[in-house]
Each structure stands twice: as C-alpha cells, then as structure tokens.
C-alpha positions, 0 to 999 in steps of 0.5 A, spaced: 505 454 522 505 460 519 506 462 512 510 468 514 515 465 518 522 468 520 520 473 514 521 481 516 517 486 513 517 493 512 510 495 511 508 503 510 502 507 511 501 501 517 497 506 522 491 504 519 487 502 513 489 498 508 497 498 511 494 496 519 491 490 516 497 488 512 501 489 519 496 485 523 495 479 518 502 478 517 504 477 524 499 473 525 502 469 519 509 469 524 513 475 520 516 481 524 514 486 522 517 494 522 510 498 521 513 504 518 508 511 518 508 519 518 502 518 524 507 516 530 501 515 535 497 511 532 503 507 529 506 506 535 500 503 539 499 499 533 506 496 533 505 495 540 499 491 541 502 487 535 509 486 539 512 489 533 517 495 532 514 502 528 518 507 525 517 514 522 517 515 515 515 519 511 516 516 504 518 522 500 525 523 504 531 519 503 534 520 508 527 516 512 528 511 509 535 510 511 533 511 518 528 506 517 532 500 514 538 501 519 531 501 525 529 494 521 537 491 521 538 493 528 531 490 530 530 483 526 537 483 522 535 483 516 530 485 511 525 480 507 519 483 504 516 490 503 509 492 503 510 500 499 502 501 501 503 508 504 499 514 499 495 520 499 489 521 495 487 530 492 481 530 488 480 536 484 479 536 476 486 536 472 485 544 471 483 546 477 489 542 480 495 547 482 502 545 481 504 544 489 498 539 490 500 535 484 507 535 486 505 532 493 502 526 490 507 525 486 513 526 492 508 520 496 506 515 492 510 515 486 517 518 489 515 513 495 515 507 492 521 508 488 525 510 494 523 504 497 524 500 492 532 503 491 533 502 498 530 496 501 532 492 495 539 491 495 538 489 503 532 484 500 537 481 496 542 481 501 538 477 505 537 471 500 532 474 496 524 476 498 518 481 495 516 487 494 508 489 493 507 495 490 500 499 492 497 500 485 490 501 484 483 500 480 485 507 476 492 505 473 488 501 469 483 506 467 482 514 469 478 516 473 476 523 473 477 528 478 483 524 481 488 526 475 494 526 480 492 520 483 491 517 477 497 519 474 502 516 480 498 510 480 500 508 472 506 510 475 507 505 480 505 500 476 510 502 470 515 501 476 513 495 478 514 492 472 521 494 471 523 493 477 521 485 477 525 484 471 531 488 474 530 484 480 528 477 478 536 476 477 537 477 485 532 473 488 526 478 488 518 478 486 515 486 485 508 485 484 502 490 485 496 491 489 490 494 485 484 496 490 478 499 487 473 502 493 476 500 500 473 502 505 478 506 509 479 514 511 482 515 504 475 513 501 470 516 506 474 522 509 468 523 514 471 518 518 477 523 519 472 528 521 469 529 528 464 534 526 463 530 520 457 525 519 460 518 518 454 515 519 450 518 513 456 519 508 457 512 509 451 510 508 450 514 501 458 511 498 454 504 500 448 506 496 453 508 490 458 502 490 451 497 490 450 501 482 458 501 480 460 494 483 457 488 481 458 485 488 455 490 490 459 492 496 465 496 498 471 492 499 475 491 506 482 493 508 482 486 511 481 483 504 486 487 501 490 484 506 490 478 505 492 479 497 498 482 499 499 476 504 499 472 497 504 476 494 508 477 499 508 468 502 511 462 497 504 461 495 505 466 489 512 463 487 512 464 480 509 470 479 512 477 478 510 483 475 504 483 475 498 487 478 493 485 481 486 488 481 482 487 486 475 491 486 469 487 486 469 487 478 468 495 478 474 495 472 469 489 468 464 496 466 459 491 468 456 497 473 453 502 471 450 508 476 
C-alpha cells in the first residue's frame, strides 16, 4: 500500500529536476498526479511514461491556473494536494539587476506560489482537507549574494507559508515548505542546459566547491528532496504545518568553509 493512495496532486515544474522526481515518487506511492509545467514536451512524455495527466502552466498566469484545476477536476474529480515546486533562478548582483528581471522572478516563485495557494486551496478544502508544500529554499533562512531576487522571493515564499498554514488549518489543510540548499538540477548547474557547454568539467568544479561548503560533502539529489515532500505531503507528517523544512546537507549549520 502506498502511502499516496487515492491522493491527486498537483505538482509544478514536474518536467524535470526536483518537480520530476516528486511526480515519479508520488505515483509510486499510488497518488494521481497532474504534472503541470511551461515545458509541454518534456511534460507530456514524462506524464506518459507515469501513466499520468500533464497540463500547461505557467504559474504567473491566473488564467493557467484556472485551466489547470478545471484539467485535474475532469481527470481525477478532485484535488488533494499541491506541490508549488515551479521557480527560476538570476544571478546578478542587487545593483546590476534590472527592473524586468526583478520582476520576472518575482511573477514565478512569489506570484506563483500565491496564485496556487488561491486557487487550488478551496478545491483542497473541498475535497475533505489535504497539503500544500511550498518550495522554499536554504536562502530564505539567510542571504546569499549574487541571488538577491531569488532570495528575496524565497523569504517571501516562507512568509506565505506561514500565513497560509494558519488561515487554512481551519479547513483541514497543512501548508509547509521545502528548503533545498545545492541540488543537483539544471537550476544549479545551467551547463547541463547547454549542448556547447561542458557538463562534465562544471560539474566536476561545483563538486570540488560543495565538498568545502557542506559538511556532507556533496551536492543534494532531486530524488532526495523528493522524498521530503513525499513526507510533507502523506499522513506520516499529520501534525505539522507551517513550518520550513531545510534540507541542504548542513550548509546552513556555517560549519563549512571555502
């Protein structure tokens, strides 16, 4: 038996990286599962390969997230659960970071993650009661610079968390959050993204770095976040809302240096 069974989850940024691994590991847990991305293609034959649904979303768009609680209702009949794991990453100094790019951000991991939160809640409610999992991160315990926007966008996340756990415990729904230090994704390592780029040699080099910072010693793996969100998302964290839940292989205990 699954720990996921007869649950229907939203899951965004399910194309790949940390939101792929999510999608994989819930349905192996029994959920039916709506992938939901901007990345049609990969989402689609991910979908697929699961025996699940896909929907596109662009998080910043209201009128997307509509489509995407009408497709799930249609599909699956209900709604239980939502992973907002869909974000984007600028690095640039706070100075040299121009209005638009600010904003962008802003749109996808602040904007986002309110809109599904607005959304999808009332179906959550609806269906009896179920979980939100917010993606955070490492940085909106700290700063980090040269990720300002990001930074800023992920306290946000968190501060939204927190309210929505209170405001929604009434209806029977647990909001928490995921914050990831380094994992190993295309968000982290862009080469990967970059056929002209070598892959191998930059992640040899973030390899070398994350042994100095981290006292594991490693970067993380999306499948490891995964199964943290499997956590927050399944019966076995019942008692627990609001909270963030950092998972970054001790890089926030400062125990690292370079």
């Amino acid at each position: 038996m699954g720990k996921l069974d007869g649950r229907v989850v939203i899951v965004t940024g399910a194309a790949r990286g940390q939101g792929e691994q999510e999608a994989r590991l819930f349905t192996a847990e029994g959920a039916r599962v709506l992938l939901a991305d901007v990345l049609d293609d990969q989402g689609e034959a991910l979908a697929k390969e699961l025996g699940q649904r896909y929907v596109h979303l662009d998080v910043g768009r209201e009128a997307d997230w509509a489509a995407a609680v009408a497709r799930a209702k249609e599909a699956y009949g209900r709604i239980d659960g939502l992973v907002n794991n869909a974000g984007i990453l600028r690095f640039n100094s706070l100075l040299d970071t121009p209005l638009d790019e600010f904003m962008q951000v802003v749109q996808v991991n602040q904007v986002g993650c309110f809109l599904g939160i607005r959304t999808v809640a009332p179906e959550i409610a609806a269906a009896g009661g179920g979980t939100i999992v917010n993606t955070a991160s490492y940085t909106a315990m700290t700063g980090m610079a040269a990720v300002g926007t990001y930074t800023a966008t992920k306290h946000a996340v968190l501060g939204l968390t927190r309210v929505a756990a209170i405001e929604l415990a009434p209806r029977g729904i647990r909001v928490n959050a995921l914050c990831p230090g380094a994992i190993d994704t295309a968000m982290s390592n862009p080469s990967l993204l970059d056929p002209e780029a070598d892959a191998e040699q930059t992640s040899r080099a973030l390899d070398e770095l994350y042994r100095r910072l981290v006292p594991l010693g490693r970067i993380g793996r999306p499948e490891e976040v995964a199964r943290l969100a499997l956590f927050l998302t399944s019966e076995d964290s019942s008692y627990v809302t609001g909270q963030p839940f950092v998972i970054d292989g001790g890089w926030l205990a400062g125990v690292a240096v370079i």
